[in-house]
TILO-211356 format. One record per atom (N, C-alpha, C): residue number from 1; residue in three letters; x, y negated, z. Coordinates in pm, 1 decimal, always signed. Each point is the difference from the previous one (the first is absolute). Example, Ala and Ser with C-alpha at 12.3 -4.5 7.8 and 13.67 -1.06 7.14 Angstrom:
2
> 1 | ALA | +1319.0 | +569.0 | +780.0
> 1 | ALA | -89.0 | -119.0 | +0.0
> 1 | ALA | +90.0 | -120.0 | +0.0
> 2 | SER | -35.0 | -105.0 | -72.0
> 2 | SER | +82.0 | -119.0 | +6.0
> 2 | SER | -77.0 | -109.0 | +73.0
This chain:
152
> 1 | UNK | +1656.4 | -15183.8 | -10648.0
> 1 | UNK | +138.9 | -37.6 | +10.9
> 1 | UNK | +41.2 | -69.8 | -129.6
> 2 | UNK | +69.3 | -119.0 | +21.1
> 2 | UNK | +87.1 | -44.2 | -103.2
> 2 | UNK | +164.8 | +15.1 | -7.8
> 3 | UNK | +50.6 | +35.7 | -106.7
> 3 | UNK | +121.9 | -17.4 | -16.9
> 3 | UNK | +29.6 | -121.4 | -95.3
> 4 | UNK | +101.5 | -118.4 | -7.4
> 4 | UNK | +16.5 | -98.2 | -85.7
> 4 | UNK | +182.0 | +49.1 | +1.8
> 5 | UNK | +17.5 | -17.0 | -133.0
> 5 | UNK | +149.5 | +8.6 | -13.5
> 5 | UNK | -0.2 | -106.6 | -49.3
> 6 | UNK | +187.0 | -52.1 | +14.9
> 6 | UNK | +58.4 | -133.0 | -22.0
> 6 | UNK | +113.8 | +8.4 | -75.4
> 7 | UNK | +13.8 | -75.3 | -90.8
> 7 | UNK | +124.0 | -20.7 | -64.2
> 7 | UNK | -10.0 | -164.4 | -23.6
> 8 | UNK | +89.4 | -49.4 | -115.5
> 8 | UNK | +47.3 | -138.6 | -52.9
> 8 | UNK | -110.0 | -49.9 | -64.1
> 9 | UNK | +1.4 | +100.6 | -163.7
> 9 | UNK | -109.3 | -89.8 | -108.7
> 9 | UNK | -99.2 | +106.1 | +12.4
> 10 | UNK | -8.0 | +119.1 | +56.8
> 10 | UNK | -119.6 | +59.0 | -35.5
> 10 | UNK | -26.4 | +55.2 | -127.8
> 11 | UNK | +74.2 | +33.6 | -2.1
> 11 | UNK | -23.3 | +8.9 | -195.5
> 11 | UNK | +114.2 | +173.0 | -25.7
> 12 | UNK | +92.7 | +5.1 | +127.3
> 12 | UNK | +69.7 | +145.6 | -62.1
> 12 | UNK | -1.2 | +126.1 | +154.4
> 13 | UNK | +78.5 | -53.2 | +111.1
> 13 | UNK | -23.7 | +86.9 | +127.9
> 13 | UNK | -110.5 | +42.5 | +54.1
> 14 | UNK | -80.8 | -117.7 | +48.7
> 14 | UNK | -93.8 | +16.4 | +71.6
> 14 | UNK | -109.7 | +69.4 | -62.5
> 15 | UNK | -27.0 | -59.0 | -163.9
> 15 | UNK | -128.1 | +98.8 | -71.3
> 15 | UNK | +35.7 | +128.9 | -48.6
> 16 | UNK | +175.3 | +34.7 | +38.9
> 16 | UNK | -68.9 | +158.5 | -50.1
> 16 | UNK | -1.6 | +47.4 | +123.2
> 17 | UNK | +50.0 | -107.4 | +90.6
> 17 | UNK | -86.3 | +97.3 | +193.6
> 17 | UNK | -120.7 | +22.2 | -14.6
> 18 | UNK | -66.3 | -117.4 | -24.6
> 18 | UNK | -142.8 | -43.6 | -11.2
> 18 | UNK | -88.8 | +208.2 | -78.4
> 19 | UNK | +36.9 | -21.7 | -93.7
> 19 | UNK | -35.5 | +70.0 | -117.6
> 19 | UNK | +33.2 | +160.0 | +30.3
> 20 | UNK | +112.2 | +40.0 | +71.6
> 20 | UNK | +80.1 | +97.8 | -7.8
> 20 | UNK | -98.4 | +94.0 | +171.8
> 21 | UNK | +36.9 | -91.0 | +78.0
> 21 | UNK | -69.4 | +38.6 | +96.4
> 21 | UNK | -160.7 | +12.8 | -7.8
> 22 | UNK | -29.6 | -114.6 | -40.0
> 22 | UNK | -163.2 | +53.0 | -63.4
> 22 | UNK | -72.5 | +100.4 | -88.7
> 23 | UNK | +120.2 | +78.3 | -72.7
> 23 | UNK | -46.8 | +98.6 | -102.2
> 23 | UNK | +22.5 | +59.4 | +93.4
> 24 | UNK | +58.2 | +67.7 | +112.5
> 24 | UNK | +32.7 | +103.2 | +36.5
> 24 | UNK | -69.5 | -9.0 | +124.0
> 25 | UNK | -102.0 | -108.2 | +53.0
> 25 | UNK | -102.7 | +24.1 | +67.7
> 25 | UNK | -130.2 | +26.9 | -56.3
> 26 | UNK | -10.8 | -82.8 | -111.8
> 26 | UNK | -133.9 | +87.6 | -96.9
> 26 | UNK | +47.9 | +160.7 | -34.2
> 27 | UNK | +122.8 | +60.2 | -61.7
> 27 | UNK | +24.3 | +90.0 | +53.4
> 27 | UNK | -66.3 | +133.5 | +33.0
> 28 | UNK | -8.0 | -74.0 | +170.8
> 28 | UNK | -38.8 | +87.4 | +86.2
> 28 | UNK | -103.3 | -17.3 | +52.3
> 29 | UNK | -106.3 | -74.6 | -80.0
> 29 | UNK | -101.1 | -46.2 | +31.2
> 29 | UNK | +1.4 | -71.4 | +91.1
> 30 | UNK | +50.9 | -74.4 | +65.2
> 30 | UNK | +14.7 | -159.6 | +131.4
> 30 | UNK | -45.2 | -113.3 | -87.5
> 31 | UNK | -97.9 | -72.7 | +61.0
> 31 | UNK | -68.9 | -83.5 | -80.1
> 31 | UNK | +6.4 | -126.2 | +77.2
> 32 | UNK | -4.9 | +36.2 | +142.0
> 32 | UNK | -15.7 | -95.0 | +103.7
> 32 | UNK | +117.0 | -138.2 | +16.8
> 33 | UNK | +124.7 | +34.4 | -46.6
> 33 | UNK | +90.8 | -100.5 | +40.0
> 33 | UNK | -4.7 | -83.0 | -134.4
> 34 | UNK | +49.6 | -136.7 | +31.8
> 34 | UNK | +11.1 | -43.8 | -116.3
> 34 | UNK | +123.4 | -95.7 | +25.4
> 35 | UNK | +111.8 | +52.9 | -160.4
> 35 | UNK | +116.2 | -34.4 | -14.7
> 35 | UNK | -24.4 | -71.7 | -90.9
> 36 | UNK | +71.3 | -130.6 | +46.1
> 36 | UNK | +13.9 | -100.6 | -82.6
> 36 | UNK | +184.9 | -58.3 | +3.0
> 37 | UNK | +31.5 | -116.3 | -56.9
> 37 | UNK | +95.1 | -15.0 | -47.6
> 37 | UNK | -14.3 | -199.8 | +1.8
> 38 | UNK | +125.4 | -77.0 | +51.4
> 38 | UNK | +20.9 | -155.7 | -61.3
> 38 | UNK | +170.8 | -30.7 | +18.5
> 39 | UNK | +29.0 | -117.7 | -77.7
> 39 | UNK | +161.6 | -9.7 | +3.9
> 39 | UNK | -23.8 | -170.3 | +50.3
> 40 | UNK | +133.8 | +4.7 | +84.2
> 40 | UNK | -0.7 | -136.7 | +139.0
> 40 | UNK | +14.8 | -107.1 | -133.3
> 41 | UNK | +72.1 | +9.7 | -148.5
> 41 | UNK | -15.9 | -90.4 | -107.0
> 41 | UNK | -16.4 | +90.3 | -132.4
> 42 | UNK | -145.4 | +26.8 | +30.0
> 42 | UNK | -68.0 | +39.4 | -115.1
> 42 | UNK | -114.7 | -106.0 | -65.7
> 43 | UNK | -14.1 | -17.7 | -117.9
> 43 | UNK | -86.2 | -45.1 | -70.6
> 43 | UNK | -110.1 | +49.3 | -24.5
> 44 | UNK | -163.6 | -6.0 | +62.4
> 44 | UNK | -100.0 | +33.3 | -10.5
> 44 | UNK | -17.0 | +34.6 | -214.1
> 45 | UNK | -40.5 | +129.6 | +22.0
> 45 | UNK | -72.8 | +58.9 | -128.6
> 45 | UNK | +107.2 | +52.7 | -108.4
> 46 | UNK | +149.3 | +34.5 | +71.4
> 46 | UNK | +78.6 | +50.1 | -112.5
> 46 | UNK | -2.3 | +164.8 | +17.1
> 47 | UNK | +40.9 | +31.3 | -95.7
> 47 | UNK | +0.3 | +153.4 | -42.9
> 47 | UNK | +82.3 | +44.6 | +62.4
> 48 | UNK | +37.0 | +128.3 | +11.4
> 48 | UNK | +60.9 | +117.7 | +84.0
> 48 | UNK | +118.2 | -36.6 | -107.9
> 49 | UNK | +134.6 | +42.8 | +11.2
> 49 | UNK | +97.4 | +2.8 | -99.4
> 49 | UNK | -36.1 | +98.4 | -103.2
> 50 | UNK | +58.0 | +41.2 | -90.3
> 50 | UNK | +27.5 | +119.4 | -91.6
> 50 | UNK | +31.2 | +115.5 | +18.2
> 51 | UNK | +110.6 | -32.4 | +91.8
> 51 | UNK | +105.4 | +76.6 | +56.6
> 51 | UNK | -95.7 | +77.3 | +105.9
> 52 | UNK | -33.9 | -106.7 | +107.3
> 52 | UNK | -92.4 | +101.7 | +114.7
> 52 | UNK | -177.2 | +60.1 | -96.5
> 53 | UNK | -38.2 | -80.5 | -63.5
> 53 | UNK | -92.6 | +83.4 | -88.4
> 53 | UNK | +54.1 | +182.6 | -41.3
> 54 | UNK | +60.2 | -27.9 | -82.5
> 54 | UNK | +84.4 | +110.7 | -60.0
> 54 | UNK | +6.3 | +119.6 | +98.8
> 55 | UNK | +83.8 | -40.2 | +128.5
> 55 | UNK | +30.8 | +98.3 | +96.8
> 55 | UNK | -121.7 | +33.5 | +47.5
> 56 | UNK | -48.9 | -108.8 | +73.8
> 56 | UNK | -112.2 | +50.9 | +57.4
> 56 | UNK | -132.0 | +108.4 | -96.6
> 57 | UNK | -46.3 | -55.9 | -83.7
> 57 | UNK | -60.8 | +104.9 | -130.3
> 57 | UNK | +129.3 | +172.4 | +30.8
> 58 | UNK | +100.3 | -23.5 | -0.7
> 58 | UNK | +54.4 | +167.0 | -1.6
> 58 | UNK | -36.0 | +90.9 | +92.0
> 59 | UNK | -33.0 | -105.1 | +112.0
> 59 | UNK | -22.7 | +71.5 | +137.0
> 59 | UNK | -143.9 | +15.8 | +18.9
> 60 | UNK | -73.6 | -25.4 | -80.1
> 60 | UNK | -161.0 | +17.9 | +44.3
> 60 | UNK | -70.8 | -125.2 | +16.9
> 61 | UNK | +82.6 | -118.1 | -6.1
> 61 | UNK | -79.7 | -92.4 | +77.7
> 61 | UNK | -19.1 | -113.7 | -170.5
> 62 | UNK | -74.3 | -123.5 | +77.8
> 62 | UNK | -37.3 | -110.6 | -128.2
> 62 | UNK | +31.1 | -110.1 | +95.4
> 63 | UNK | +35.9 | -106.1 | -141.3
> 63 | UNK | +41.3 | -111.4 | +36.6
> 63 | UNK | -83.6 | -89.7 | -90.8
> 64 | UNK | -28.9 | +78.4 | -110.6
> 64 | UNK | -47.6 | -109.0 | -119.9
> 64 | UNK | -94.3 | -105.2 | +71.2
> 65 | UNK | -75.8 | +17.6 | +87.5
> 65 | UNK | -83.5 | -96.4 | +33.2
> 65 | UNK | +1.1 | -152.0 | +124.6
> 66 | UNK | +137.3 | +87.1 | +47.4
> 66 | UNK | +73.3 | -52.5 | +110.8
> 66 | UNK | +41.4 | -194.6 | -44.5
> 67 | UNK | -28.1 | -68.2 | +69.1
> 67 | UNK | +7.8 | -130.0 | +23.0
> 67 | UNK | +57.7 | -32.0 | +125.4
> 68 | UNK | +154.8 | -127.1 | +17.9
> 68 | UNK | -0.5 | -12.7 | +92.9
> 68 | UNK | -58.5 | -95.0 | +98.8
> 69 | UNK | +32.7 | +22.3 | +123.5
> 69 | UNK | -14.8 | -129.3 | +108.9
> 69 | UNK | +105.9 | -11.6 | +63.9
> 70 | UNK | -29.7 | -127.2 | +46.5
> 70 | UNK | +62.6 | -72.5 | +52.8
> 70 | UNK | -8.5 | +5.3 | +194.0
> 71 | UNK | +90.3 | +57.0 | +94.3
> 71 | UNK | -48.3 | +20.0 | +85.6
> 71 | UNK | -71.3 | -113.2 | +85.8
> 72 | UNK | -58.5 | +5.8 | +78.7
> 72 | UNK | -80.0 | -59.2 | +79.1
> 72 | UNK | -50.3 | -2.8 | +146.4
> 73 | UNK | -19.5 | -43.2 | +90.3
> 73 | UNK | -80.7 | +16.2 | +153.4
> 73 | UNK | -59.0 | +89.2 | -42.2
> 74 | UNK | -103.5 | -58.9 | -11.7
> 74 | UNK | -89.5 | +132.6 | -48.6
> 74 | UNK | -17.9 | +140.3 | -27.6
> 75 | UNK | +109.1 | +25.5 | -97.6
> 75 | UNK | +28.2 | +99.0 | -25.9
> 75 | UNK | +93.2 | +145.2 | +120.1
> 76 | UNK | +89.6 | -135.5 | +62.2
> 76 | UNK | +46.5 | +47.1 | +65.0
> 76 | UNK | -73.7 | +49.5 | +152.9
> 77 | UNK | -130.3 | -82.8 | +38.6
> 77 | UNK | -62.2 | +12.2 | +106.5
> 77 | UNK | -106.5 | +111.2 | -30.7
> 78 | UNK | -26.2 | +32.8 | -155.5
> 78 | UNK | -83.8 | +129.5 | -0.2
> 78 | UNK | +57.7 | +139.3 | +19.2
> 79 | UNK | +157.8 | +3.0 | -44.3
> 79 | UNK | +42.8 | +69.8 | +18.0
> 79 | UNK | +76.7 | +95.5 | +149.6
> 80 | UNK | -23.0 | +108.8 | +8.7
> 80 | UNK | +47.8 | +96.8 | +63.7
> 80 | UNK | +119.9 | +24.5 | +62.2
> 81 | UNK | +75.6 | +53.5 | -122.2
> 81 | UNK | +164.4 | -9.4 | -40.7
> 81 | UNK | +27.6 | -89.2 | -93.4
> 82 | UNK | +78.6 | -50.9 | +20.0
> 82 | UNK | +88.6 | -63.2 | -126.6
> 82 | UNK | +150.8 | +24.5 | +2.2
> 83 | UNK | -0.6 | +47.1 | -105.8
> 83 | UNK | +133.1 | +109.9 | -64.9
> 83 | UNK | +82.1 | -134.8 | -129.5
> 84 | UNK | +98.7 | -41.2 | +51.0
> 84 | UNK | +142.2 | -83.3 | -50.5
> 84 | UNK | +58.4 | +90.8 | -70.6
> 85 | UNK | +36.0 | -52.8 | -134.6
> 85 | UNK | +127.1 | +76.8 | -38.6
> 85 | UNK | +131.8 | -27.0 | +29.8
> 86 | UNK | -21.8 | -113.2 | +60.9
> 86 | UNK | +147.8 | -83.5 | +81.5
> 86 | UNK | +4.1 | -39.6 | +110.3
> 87 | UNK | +119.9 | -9.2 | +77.1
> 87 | UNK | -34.1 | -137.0 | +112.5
> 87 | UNK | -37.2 | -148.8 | -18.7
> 88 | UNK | +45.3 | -38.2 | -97.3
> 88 | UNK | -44.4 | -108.8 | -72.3
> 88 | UNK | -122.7 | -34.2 | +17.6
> 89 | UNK | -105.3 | +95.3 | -78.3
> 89 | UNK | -165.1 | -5.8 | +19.1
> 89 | UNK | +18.0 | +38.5 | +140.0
> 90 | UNK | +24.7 | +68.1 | +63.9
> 90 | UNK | -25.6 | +20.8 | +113.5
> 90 | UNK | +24.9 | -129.4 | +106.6
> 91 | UNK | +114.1 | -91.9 | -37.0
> 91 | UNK | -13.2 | -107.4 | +123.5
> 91 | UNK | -103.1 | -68.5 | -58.6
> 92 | UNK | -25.0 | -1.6 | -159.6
> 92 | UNK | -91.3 | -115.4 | -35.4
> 92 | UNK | -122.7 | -26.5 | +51.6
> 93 | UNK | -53.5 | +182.5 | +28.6
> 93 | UNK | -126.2 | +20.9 | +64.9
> 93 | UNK | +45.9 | -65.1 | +151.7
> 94 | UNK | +70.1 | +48.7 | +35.2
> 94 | UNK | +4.8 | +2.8 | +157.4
> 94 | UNK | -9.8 | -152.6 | +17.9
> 95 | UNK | +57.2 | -101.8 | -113.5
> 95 | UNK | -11.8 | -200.5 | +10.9
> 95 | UNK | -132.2 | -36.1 | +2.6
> 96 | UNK | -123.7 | +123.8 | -63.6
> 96 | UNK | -125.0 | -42.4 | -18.1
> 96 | UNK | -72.7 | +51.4 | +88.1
> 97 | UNK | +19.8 | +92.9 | +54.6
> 97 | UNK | -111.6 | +35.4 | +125.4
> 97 | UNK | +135.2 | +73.4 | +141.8
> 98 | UNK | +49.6 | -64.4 | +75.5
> 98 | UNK | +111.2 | +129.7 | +43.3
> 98 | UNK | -59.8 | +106.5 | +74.6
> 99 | UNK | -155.8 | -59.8 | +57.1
> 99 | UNK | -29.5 | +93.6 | +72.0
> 99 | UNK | -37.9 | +135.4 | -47.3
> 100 | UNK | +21.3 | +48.0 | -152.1
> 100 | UNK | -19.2 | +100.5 | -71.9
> 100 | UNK | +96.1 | +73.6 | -13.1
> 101 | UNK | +126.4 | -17.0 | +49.0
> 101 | UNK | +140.6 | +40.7 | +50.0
> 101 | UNK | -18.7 | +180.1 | +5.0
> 102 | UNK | -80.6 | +17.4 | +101.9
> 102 | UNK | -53.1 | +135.0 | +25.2
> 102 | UNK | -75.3 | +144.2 | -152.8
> 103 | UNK | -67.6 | -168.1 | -63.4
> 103 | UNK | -68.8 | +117.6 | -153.4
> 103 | UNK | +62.4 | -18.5 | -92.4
> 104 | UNK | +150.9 | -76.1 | +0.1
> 104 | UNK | +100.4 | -22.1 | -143.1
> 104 | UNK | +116.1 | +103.2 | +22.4
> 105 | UNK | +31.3 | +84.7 | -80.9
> 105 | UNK | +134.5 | +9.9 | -8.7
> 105 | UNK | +31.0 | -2.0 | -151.6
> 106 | UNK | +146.6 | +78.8 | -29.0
> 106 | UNK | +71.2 | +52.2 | -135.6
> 106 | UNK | -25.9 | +85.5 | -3.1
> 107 | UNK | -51.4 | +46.3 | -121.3
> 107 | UNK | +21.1 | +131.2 | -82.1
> 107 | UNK | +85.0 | +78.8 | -10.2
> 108 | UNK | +145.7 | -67.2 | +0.2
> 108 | UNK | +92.1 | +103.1 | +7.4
> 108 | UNK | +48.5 | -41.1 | +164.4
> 109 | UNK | +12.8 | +127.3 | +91.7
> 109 | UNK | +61.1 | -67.8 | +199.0
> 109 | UNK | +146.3 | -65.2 | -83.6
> 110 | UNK | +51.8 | +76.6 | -75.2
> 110 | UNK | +148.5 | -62.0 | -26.5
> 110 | UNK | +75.0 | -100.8 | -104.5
> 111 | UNK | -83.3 | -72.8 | -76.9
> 111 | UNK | +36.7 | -75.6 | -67.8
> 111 | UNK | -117.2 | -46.6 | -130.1
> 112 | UNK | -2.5 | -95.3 | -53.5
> 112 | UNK | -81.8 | -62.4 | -88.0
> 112 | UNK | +8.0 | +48.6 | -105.9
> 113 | UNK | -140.9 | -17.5 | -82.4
> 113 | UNK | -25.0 | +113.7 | -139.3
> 113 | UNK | +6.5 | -134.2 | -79.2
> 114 | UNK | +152.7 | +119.7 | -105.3
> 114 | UNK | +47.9 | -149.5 | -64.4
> 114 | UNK | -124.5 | -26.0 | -142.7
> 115 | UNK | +14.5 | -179.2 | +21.2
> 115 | UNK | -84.3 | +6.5 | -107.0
> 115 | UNK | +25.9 | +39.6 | -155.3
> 116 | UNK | -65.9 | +47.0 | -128.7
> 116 | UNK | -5.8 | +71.6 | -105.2
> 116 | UNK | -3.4 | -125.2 | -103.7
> 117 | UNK | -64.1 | -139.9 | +67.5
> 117 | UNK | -40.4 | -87.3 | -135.7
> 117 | UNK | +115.8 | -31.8 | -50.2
> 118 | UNK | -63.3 | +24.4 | -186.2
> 118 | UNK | +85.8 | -75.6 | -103.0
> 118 | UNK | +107.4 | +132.1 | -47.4
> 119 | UNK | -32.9 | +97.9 | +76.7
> 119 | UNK | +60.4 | +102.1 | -13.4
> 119 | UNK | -71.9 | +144.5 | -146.7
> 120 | UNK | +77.0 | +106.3 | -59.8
> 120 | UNK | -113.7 | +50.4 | -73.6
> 120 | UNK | -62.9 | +160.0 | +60.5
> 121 | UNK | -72.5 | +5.1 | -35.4
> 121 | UNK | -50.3 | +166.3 | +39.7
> 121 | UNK | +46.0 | +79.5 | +121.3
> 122 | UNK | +150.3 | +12.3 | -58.1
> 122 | UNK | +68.9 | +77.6 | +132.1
> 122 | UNK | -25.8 | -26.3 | +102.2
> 123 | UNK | +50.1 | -169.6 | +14.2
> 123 | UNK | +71.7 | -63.7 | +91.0
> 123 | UNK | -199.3 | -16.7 | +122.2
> 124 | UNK | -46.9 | +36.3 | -84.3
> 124 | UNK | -147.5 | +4.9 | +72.1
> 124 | UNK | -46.3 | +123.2 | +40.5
> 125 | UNK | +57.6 | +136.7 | -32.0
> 125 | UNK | -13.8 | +97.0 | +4.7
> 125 | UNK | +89.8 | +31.8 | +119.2
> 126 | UNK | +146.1 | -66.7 | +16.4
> 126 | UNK | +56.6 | +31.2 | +81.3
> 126 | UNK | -17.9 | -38.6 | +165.8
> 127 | UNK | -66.6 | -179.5 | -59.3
> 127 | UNK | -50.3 | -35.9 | +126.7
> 127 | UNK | -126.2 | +83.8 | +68.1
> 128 | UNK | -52.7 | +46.2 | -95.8
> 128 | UNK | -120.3 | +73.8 | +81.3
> 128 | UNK | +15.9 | +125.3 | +31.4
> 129 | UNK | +120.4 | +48.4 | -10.3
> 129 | UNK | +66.4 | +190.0 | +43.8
> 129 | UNK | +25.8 | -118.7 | +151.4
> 130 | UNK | +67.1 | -80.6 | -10.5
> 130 | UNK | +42.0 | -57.0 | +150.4
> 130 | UNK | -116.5 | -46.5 | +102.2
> 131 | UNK | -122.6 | -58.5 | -55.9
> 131 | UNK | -100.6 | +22.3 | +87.5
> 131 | UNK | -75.1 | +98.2 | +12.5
> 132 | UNK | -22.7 | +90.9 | -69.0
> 132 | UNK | -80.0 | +137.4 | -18.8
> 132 | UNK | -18.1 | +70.4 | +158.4
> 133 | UNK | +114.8 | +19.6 | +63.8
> 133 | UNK | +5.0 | +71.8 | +86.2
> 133 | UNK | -68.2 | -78.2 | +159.2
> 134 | UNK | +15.7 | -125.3 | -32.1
> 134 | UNK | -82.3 | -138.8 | +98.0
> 134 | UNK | -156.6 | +21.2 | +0.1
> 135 | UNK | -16.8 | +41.9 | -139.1
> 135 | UNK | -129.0 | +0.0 | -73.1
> 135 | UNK | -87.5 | +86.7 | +38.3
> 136 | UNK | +49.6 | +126.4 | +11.9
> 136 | UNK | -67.7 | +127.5 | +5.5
> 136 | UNK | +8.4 | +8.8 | +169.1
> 137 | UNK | +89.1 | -77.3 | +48.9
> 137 | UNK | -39.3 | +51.8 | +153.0
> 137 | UNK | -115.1 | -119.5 | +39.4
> 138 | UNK | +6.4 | -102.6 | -58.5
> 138 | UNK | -122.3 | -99.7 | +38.7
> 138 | UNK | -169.9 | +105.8 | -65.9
> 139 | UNK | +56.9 | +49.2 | -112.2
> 139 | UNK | -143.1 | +80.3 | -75.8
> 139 | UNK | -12.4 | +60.9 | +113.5
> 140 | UNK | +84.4 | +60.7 | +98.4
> 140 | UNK | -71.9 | +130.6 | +117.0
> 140 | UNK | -17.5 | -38.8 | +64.1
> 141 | UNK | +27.5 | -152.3 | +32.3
> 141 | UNK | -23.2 | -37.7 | +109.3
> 141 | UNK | -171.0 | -54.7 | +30.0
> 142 | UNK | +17.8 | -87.0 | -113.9
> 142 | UNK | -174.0 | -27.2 | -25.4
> 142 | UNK | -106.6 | +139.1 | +31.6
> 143 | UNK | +73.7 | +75.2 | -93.8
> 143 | UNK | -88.7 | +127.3 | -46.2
> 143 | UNK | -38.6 | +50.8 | +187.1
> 144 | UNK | +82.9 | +24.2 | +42.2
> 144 | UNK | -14.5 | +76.1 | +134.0
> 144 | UNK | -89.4 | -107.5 | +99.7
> 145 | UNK | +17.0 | -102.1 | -28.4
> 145 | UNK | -86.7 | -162.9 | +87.1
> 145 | UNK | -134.4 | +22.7 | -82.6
> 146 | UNK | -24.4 | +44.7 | -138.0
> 146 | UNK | -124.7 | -10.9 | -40.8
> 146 | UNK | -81.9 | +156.9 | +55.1
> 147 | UNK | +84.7 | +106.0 | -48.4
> 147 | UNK | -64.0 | +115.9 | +85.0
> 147 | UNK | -26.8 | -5.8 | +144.8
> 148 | UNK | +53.9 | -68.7 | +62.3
> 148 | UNK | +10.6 | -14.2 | +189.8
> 148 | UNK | -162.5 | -90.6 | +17.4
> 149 | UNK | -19.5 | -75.2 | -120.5
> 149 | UNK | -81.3 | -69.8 | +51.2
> 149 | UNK | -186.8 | +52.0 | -56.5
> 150 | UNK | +51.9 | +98.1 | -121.5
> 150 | UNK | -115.5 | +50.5 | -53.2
> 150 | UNK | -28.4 | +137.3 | +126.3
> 151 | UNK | +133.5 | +59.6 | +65.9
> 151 | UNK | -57.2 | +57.4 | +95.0
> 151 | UNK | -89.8 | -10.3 | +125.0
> 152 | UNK | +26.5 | -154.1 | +43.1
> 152 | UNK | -75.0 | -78.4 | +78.4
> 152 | UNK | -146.2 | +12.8 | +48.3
C-alpha cells in the first residue's frame, strides 16, 4: 500500500504527514506501506521547513533528510490514498487524473489544514495539534490494512 500526502510547496504540511505517520508505523513495526509526500507547486530538492523539522523531531519522527517533490502522474498513479490538506490540492488532483476521485480525499472531512509557512515554531506546532487527530486515524487505518493483509 501507498499513502502520498499533498500540500502547496511540500516543504511544511504534507512532510510532517509524511514523517509523523511513518514513525508511528515503524512504531509498530508496519514496514509494508510506504508514505510518501509532494506539493501541486513544490520545487524538487528543498528541505522540510524548520518549523515542521522542529515539531516533527518532538514527536518521534525526522525530517532532517526530507527533500521535496514536486507532485506528479506518477506519483499519483502509484499511489493508494492520497490525503489533501485542502480542497484546493484536492480539485488540483482531481484536474490531473479525475478518475482517482474515489482514492483522494481531505484530511480534515471539515475544513482545510491551514497552512504554517513563514510562520514561527508555534504557529507549526499548532498546525500540527490540528492535523494530529487526521493523522493517527490514517496511522490505524494503514496499521489494521497492513495486519489484515499479513493475516492473509
Amino acid at each position: 500500500m501507498k499513502v502520498l500526502f499533498i500540500c502547496t510547496g511540500n516543504t511544511c504540511r504534507s512532510p510532517m504527514a509524511e514523517a509523523y505517520v511513518r514513525s508511528r508505523l515503524e512504531a509498530a513495526g508496519l514496514w509494508e506501506t510506504e508514505v510518501a509526500s509532494a506539493g501541486i507547486c513544490a520545487c524538487d530538492g528543498a528541505r522540510a521547513s524548520a518549523g515542521a523539522q522542529a515539531v516533527i523531531r518532538s514527536v518521534g519522527g525526522d525530517l532532517s533528510r526530507f527533500r521535496s517533490s514536486s507532485l506528479t502522474f506518477q506519483l499519483l498513479n502509484e499511489a493508494d490514498h492520497i490525503v489533501c490538506m485542502g480542497s484546493s490540492h484536492r480539485r488540483a488532483v482531481l484536474e490531473i487524473v479525475p478518475e482517482y476521485a474515489g482514492k483522494t480525499c481531505c484530511l480534515l472531512p471539515d475544513g482545510d489544514v491551514p497552512d504554517p509557512y513563514g510562520g514561527d515554531e508555534a504557529v507549526y506546532r499548532e498546525v500540527f495539534e490540528v492535523m494530529r487527530p487526521g493523522l493517527d486515524a490514517w496511522a490505524a487505518r494503514i496499521a489494521g490494512q497492513e495486519i489484515k493483509n499479513k493475516e492473509i
